[in-house]
C-alpha positions in Angstrom: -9.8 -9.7 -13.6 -9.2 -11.9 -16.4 -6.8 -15.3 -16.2 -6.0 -17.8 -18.7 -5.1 -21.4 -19.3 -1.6 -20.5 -20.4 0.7 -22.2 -18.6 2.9 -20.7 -16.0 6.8 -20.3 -16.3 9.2 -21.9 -13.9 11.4 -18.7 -14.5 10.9 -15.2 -14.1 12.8 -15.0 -17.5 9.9 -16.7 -19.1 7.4 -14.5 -17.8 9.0 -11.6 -19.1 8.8 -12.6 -23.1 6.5 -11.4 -25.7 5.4 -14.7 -26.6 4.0 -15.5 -22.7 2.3 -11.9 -22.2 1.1 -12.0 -25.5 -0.9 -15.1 -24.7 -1.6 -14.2 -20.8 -2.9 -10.7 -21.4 -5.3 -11.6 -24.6 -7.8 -13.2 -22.4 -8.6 -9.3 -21.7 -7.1 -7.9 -24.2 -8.3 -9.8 -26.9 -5.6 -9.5 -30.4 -3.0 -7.4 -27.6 0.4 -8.5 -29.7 3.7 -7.7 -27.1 7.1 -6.9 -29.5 9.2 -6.2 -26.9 9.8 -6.4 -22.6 11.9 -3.9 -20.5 12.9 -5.5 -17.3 12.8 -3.3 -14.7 13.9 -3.4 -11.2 13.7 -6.6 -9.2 12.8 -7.6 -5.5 13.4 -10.9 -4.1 13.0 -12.4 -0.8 10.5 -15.6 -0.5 8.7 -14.1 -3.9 9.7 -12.0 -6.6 8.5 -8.6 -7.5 9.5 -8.0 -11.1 8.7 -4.3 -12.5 8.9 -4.1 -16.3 7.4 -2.2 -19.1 6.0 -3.3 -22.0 5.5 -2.1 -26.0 3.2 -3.4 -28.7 1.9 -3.5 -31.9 -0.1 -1.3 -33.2 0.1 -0.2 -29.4 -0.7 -0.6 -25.8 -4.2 -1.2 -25.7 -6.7 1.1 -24.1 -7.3 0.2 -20.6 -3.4 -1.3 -19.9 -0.8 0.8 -18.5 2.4 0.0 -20.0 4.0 0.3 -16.7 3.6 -3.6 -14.9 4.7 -6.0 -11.3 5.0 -9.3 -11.9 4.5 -11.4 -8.8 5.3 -15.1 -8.5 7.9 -17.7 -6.6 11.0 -18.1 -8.8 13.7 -18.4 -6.9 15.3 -21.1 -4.7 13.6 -20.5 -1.7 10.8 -19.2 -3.7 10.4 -22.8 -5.2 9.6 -24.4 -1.5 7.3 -22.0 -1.2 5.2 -21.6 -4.2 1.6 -22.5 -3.0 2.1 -19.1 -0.9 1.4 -17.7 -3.9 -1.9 -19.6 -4.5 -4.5 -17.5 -2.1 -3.1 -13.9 -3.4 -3.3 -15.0 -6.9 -7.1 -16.4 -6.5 -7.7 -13.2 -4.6 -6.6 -11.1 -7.3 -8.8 -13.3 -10.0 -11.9 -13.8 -8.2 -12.5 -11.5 -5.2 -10.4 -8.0 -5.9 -12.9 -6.6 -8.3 -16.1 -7.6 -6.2 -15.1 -6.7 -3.1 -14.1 -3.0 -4.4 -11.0 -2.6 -1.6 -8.4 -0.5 -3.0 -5.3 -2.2 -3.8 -2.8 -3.1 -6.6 -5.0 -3.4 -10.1 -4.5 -6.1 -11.6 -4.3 -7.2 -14.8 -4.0 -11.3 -15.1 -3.6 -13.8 -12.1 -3.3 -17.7 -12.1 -2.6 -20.9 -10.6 -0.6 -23.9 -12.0 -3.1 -26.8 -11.5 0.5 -29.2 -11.2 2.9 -27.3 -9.4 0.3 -24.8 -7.6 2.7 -21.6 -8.1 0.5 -18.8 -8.1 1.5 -15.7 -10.4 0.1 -12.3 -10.6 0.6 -9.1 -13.1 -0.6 -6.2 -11.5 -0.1 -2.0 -13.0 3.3 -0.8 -11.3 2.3 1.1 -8.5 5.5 3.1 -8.0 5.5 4.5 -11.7 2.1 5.8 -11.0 3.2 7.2 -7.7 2.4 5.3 -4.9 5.1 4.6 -2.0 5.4 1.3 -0.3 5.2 1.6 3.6 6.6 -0.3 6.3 7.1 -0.1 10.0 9.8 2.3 9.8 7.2 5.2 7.7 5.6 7.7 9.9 1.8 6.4 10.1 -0.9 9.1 11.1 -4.2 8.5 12.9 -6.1 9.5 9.9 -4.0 7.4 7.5 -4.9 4.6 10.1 -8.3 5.9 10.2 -9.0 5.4 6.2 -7.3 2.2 6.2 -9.6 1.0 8.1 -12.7 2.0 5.6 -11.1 -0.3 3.4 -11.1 -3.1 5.7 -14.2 -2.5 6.3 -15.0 -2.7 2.7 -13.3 -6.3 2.5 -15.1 -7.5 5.4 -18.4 -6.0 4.7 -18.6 -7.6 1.4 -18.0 -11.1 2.8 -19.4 -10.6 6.3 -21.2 -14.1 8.3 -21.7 -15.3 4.3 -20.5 -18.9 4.1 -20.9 -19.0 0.5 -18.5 -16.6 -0.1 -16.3 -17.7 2.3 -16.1 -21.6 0.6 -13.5 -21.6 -1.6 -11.2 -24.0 -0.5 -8.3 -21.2 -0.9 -10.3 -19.4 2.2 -9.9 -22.1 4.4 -8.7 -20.5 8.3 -5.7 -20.9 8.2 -4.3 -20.4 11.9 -3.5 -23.5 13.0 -1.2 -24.2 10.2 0.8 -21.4 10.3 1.5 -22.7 14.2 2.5 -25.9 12.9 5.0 -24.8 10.8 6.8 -22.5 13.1 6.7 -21.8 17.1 8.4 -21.8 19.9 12.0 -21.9 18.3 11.7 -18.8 15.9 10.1 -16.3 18.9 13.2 -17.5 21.3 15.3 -16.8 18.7 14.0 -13.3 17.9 12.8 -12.6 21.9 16.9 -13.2 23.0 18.2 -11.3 20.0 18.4 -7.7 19.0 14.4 -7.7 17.6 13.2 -8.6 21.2 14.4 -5.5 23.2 11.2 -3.8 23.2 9.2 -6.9 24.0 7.4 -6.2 27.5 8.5 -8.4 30.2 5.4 -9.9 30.7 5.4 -10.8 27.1 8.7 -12.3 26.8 7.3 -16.1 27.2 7.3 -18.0 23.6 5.1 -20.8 25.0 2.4 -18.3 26.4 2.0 -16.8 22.9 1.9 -20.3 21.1 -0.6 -21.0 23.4 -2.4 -17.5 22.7 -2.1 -18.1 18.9 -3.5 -22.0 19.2 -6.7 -20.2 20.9 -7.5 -18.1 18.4 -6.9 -20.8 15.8 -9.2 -23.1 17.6 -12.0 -20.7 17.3 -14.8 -22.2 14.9 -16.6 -19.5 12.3 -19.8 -17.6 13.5 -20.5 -14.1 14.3 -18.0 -11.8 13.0 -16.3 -14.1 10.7 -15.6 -13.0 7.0 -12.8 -12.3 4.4 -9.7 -11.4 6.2 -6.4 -10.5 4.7 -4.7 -11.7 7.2 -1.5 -10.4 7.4 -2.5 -6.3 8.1 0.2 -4.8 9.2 1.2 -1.6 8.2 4.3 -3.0 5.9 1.5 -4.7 4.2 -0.1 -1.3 2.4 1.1 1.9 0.4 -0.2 4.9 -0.5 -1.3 5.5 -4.0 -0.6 8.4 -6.1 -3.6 10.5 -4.7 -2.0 9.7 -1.1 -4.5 7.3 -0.1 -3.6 3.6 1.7 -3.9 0.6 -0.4 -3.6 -2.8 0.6 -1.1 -5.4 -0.6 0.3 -9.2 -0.1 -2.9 -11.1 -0.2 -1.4 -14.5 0.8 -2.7 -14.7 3.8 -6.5 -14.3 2.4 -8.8 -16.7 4.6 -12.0 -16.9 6.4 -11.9 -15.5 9.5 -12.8 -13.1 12.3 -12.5 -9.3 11.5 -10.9 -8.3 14.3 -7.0 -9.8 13.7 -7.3 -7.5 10.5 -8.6 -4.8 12.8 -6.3 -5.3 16.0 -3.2 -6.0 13.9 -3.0 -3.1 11.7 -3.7 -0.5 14.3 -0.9 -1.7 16.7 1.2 -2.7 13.9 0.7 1.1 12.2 0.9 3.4 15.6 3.5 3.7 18.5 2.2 2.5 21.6 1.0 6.2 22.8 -0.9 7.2 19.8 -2.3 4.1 19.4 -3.6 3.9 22.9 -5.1 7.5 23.0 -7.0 6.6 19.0 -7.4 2.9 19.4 -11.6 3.4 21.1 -12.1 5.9 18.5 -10.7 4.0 15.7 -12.8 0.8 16.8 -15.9 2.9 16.3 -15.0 4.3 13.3 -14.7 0.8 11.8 -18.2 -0.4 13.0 -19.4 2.4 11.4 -17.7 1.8 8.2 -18.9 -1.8 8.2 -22.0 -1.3 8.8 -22.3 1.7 6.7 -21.2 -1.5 3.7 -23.8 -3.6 4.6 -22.7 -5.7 7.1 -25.9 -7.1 9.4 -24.9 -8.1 13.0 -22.0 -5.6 13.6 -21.4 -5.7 17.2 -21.9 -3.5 20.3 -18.7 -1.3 20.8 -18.0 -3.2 24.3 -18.7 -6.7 22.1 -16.1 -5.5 19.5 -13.7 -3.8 22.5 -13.4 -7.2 23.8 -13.1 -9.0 20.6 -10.2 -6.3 19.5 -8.3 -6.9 22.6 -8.6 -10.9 22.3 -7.3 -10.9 18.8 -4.1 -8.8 19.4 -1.5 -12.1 19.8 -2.2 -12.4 16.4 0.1 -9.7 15.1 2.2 -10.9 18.0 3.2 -14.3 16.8 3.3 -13.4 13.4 6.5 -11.0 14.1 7.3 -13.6 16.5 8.2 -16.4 14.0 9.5 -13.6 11.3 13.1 -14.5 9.9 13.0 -12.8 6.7 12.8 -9.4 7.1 16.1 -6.8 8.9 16.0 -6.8 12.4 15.2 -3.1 13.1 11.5 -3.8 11.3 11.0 -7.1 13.3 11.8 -5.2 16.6 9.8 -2.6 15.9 6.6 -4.5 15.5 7.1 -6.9 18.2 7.8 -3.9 20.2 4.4 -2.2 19.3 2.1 -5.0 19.3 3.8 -6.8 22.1 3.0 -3.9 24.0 -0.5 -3.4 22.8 -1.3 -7.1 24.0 0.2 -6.2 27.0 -1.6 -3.2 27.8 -4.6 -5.0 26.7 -4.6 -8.1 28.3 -5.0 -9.7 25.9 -3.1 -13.2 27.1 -5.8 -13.0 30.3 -8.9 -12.9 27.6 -7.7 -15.9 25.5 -6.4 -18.1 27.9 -8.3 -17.6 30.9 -10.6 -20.4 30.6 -7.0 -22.6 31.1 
């Protein structure tokens, strides 16, 4: 995936000229000459998610669908959070390719050494006929069950190998997300509509802090790799042959491969039908991992208990969510608050205290 020196807009305006994709896309699309932009539609919540299409002289090169997503942070809110961007868009240029994982295909991704706003141009999914899922989309157990090959890819590819794993982008990054939003936000969301599913056993926003701080004090070792880190089931899509994709990298970071593996499952599946799949499920993903390499993969009762241990993850995550409608938040804190509940998973982490 190719990225530039060009310098990166402060507007989404910007981005969508000739003049800037011309000199973006001819690092790999060397003499590519863009005449004219169609905006297309546009998404905006924290980031912006601008579809457009483009034309050129003497034409589209080979290689380059016409059809494009611009990603970056360009509004207000956007602004404040701009580095967000940073880990997705060094994903994009220097792991997506190597690691193989299916997901958007990208075309140019970079980072603004002053302001750190990361931006990345992907092909448009949706005009080559994927859909977007989120916790509201029916999700089968095989859909779960090949999502899961492709985590296994990602983790397989980076699995107990520091060197990959050193890129200051890849830092863990638990313990900052807690610092930045707690106790407050989960109240807020446990007392309101989103929290009606939450188990009663689950319902104390301290507890889970405390959960989440555990598994953010936990240094690398066994297990630990390239994690997306955000893997719930809002975060994927199914591409035009039907198959799930993963999507929203910012969240990228070293870490241990079962919060990927614990949070999509319980974020994907209602509580029955992931109850009745989740053993099976686990062993299919030690397979797959293995099956790419990995050296080390756990027993199934090792990775049972590591599964079970990682499942507050997901939990805080929805906990702290504000930007997203209500009926998705409750949904999800509703499944994986039941899954860690089911699963003791509060008893494995904080037993030791």
């Amino acid at each position: 995936m190719s990225a530039t020196t060009v310098a990166i807009p402060e507007t989404l305006d910007e981005v969508l000229t000739p003049r800037w994709l011309t000199a973006t896309l001819s690092s790999r699309f060397p003499g590519i000459r863009v005449t004219s932009v169609i905006p297309g539609p546009i998404v905006e919540r924290v980031s912006t998610n601008a579809r457009f299409r483009i034309e050129c002289e003497p034409g589209v090169p080979p290689g380059l669908s016409p059809t494009l997503c611009a990603k970056g942070y360009f509004s207000e809110p956007g602004r404040v959070s701009a580095q967000a961007g940073v880990p997705e868009a060094c994903f994009y240029r220097d792991l997506a390719d190597d690691t193989g994982v299916r997901t958007l295909k990208g075309v140019w991704a970079g980072v603004d050494p002053e302001t750190q706003h990361g931006v990345v141009i992907t092909e448009d999914v949706i005009e080559a006929g994927g859909v977007f899922r989120d916790a509201l989309t029916p999700c089968t157990v095989e859909q779960t069950a090949d999502l899961l090959a492709e985590l296994a890819r990602l983790h397989a590819y980076g699995w107990e190998n520091p060197e990959i794993a050193s890129a200051p982008w890849l830092a863990p990054r638990i313990a900052q997300t807690a610092s930045v939003r707690g106790v407050k936000e989960i109240r807020h969301n446990f007392d309101g509509p989103p929290g009606v599913g939450v188990p009663d056993d689950m319902r104390d926003p301290q507890q889970l802090v405390d959960a989440f701080n555990a598994l953010g004090a936990e240094q690398p070792g066994a297990g630990w790799t390239v994690i997306h880190g955000d893997m719930h089931v809002g975060n994927t899509f199914l591409d035009g042959e039907g198959r799930p994709a993963l999507i929203d990298w910012q969240l990228v970071q070293h870490g241990h491969w079962s919060i990927d593996v614990a949070y999509h499952i319980a974020s994907a599946l209602e509580p029955a039908d992931r109850a009745a799949a989740e053993r099976d499920l686990l062993r299919h993903y030690l397979d797959q991992v293995a099956s790419g390499g990995a050296v080390g993969v756990p027993s199934f009762e090792e990775a049972w208990a590591q599964y079970r241990r990682a499942m507050p993850y997901g939990f805080f995550l929805w906990g702290i969510t504000q930007f997203v409608t209500q009926d998705i938040i409750g949904v999800l804190l509703h499944r994986i608050g039941t899954a860690a509940s089911e699963l003791e998973s509060y008893e494995l982490l904080l037993r030791a205290g």
